[in-house]
N, C-alpha and C positions, 0 to 999 in steps of 0.2 A: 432472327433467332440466335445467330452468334453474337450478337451486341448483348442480348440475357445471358446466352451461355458467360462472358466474360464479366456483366456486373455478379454473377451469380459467384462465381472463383473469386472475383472482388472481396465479393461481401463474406466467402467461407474462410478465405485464406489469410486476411487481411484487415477487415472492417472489425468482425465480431470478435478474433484472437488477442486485436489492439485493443478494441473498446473493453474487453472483461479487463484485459493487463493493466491497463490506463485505470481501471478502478482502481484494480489494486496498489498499484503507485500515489493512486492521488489520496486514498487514506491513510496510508504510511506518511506521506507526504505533510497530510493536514497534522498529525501527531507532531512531526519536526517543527511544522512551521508557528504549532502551538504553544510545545516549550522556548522556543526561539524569542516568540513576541513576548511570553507572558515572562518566563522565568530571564531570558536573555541568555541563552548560551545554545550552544550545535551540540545536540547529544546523540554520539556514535554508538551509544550502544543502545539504538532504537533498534536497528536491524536484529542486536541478537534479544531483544525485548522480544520482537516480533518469534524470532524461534521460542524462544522459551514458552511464551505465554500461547502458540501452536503446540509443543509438546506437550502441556500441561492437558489442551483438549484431546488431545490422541487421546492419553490415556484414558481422559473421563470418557472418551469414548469405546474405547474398548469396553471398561465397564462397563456401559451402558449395554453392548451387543451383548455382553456374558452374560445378561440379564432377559434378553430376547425383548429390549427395548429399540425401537428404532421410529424411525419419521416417515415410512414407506415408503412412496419415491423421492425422498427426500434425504439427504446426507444425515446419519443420526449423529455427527458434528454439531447441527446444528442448536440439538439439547445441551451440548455439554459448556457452549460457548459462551453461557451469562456465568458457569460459576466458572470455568476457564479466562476469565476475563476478572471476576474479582479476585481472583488466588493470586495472579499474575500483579494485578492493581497491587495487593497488599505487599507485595514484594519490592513493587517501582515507590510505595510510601515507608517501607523501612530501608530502603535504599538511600532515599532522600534524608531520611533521621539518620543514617549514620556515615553518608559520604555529603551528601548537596548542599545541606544546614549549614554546616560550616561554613560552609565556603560564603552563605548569602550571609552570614553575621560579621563576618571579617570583611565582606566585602571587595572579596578577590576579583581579580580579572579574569575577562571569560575567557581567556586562553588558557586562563589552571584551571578554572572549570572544566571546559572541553578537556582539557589533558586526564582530569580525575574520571571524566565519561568513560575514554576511550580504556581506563582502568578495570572501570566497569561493566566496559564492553567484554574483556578478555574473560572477570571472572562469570557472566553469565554464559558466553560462549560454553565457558568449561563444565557449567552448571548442567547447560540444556545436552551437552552430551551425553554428561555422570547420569542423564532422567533416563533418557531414551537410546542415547547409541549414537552411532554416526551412520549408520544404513538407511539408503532410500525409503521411505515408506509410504504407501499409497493405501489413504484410510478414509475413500470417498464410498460410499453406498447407496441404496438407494437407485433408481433410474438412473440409466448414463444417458439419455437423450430425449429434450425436448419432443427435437424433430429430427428424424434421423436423413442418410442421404437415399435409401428406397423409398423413403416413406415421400422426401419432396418430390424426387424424377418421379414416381406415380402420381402424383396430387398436379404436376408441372408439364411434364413429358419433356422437359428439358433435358439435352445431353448431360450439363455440369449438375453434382447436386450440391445441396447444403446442408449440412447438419450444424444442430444448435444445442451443445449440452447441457443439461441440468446447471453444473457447476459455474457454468457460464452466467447463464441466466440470473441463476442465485447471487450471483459477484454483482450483479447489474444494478438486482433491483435492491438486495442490501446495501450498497454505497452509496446508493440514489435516496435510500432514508434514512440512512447515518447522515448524509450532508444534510440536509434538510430538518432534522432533527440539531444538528451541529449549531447548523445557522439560525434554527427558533430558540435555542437555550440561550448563544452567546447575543443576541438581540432583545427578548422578550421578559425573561427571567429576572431578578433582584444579583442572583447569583452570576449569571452569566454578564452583566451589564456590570458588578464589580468585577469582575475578571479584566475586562475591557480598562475599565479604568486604571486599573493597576500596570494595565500595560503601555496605554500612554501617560502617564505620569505618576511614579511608584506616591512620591513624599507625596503628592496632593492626595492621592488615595489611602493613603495613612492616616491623613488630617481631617478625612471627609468620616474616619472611624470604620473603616472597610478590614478586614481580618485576614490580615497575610497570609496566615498561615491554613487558614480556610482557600482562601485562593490560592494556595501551592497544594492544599491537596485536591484541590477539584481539577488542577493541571495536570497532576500526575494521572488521575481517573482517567478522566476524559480523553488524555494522548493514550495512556497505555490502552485504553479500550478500543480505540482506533488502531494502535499496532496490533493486538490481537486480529480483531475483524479481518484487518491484512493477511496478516500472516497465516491465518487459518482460510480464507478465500483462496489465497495463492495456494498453498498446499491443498488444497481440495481440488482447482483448476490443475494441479500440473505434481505434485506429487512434495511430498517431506523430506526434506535432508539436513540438518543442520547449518553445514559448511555453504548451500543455497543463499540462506539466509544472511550473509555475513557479506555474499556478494550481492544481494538486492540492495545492500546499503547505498550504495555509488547512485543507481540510478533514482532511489527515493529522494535523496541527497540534492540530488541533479534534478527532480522535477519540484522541488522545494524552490532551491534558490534560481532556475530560470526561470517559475512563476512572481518571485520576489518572497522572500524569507519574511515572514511575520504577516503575508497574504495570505488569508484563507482561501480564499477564489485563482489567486496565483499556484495554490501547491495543485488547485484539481486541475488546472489548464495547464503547467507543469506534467505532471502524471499522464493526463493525453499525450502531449508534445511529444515526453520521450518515448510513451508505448509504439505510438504510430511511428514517428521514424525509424525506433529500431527493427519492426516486424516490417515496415515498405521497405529498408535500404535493405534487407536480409534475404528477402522473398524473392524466387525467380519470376520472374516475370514474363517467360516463353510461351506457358499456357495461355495466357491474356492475349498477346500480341497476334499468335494461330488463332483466337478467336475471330480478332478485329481484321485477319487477312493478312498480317504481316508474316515473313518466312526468314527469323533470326536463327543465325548460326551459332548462337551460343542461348546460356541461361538467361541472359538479361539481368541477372544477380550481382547490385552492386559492391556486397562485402558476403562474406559467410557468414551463418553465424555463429562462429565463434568471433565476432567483434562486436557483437551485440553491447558489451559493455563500453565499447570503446567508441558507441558512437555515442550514449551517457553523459562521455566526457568530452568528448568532442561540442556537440551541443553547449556543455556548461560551459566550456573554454571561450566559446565564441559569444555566451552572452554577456559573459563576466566582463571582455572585453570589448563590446559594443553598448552593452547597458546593464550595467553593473548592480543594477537595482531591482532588476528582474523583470518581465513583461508587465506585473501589475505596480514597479514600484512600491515594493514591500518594504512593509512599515509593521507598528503594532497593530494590535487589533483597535 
């Protein structure tokens, strides 16, 4: 019965908190690792993408409650999230008209690209504050729990329980068919299979009569619509802040290039890798150990977390320098 008791805290404390996180990392993730291949540059201001085009849905959310609309047990986030998503799009496609353009006609290096991002970064930062504020905001509704932890210990008679949020769940099963939807457009499509080509070889796909600039807008959609979903999951899972979003950058960053940069499948094994290590190096582990019989004199807790991001960078530091290429060897699409 203590071997359940401790996969049971396993799985509450640990498994289900990484597995939603890990989603949310590996969609952010796939948006980087999307401009990366297609467009070729690291754009820093994915992270305050992500705030921004989250602020935008609060709002249409709030609407929507003023209106005594909602989803019932459901986050009524979830309505406001397709036109949340193009408002934001139309913002990342006149972004691109009056900063990125440039840069692809001159044919700049992607270090002044990255440099005019991280430009970009600032003035959106400033943007999503000027919308909304810089105060915490928690605008999840709807059911807070699947399964709550009365509801398992009576369904179980287990000492330890579980509980399994809405929010959670909903991170699971939306990133589960955003990928899969990801990977039928960029395989299946006319659209999706020019995108591809453009990224492994730009001048052949020029010559083949493929439309640039159709393909740089369907990069900018399709990333920012994945930073949305992100960003609006994560603030659902754990609450809105602006200045949040600005540090999630490191770790998306991080589970991008130690899947390997321009890997689709690299950013979502990335986005695991870093969730799970930072919630297992962070987590104490004494409740576990009491279960299995052991009688530790401390937490078992190998960093606080407040290093959470620092093991982010740790991870990236050591792949950078053992395989530079990233676990899947990232390339274009």
């Amino acid at each position: 019965m203590d071997i359940l008791n401790a996969l049971v805290a396993i799985l509450n404390f640990v498994v289900i908190p990484a597995a939603a996180y890990g989603a949310q990392l590996a969609l952010g993730a796939l948006g980087v690792t999307l401009i990366y291949g297609i467009l070729r540059f690291s754009n820093f201001a994915h992270g305050d993408t992500m705030a921004f085009g989250t602020a935008i849905v609060i709002l249409l959310t709030w609407g929507l409650q003023s209106l005594g609309v909602s989803l019932g047990p459901l986050p009524t986030a979830l309505l406001a999230l397709p036109l949340g998503i193009a408002l934001t799009a139309l913002l990342a496609l006149l972004t691109d008209r009056w900063v990125y353009r440039h840069y692809r006609q001159v044919r700049a290096a992607p270090i002044v690209v990255v440099m005019a991002s991280v430009g970009v970064m600032f003035v959106m930062n400033g943007l999503t504050r000027l919308v909304i504020g810089v105060d915490e905001i928690q605008f999840a509704d709807g059911a807070r729990f699947v399964i709550s932890v009365p509801q398992f210990k009576a369904m179980t008679g287990l000492t330890e329980g579980l509980a399994l949020r809405t929010t959670q769940a909903i991170t699971l099963a939306i990133a589960a068919l955003s990928v899969w939807a990801l990977f039928a457009f960029m395989n299946r499509t006319r659209a999706g299979k020019a995108m591809r080509a453009y990224a492994d070889n730009e001048d052949l796909a020029l010559l083949s009569g493929i439309d640039p600039d159709r393909v740089v807008r369907l990069t900018w959609i399709i990333a920012t619509g994945l930073a949305v979903l992100a960003g609006t999951l994560y603030g659902l899972d754990k609450s809105f802040k602006a200045f949040n979003y600005f540090q999630i950058l490191l770790p998306v960053f991080a589970a991008a290039i130690v899947g390997g940069l321009g890997s689709p499948l690299g950013a979502i094994a990335g986005g695991f890798l870093i969730a799970f290590s930072e919630v297992a190096l962070t987590y104490p582990w004494k409740k576990i150990a009491e279960y299995l019989g052991f009688e530790p004199a401390g937490l078992l807790q190998m960093l606080g977390t407040e290093y959470k991001l620092a093991i982010s960078f740790v991870i990236l530091i050591v792949v950078l320098l053992v395989r530079p290429t990233g676990l899947f060897r990232g390339k274009a699409y």
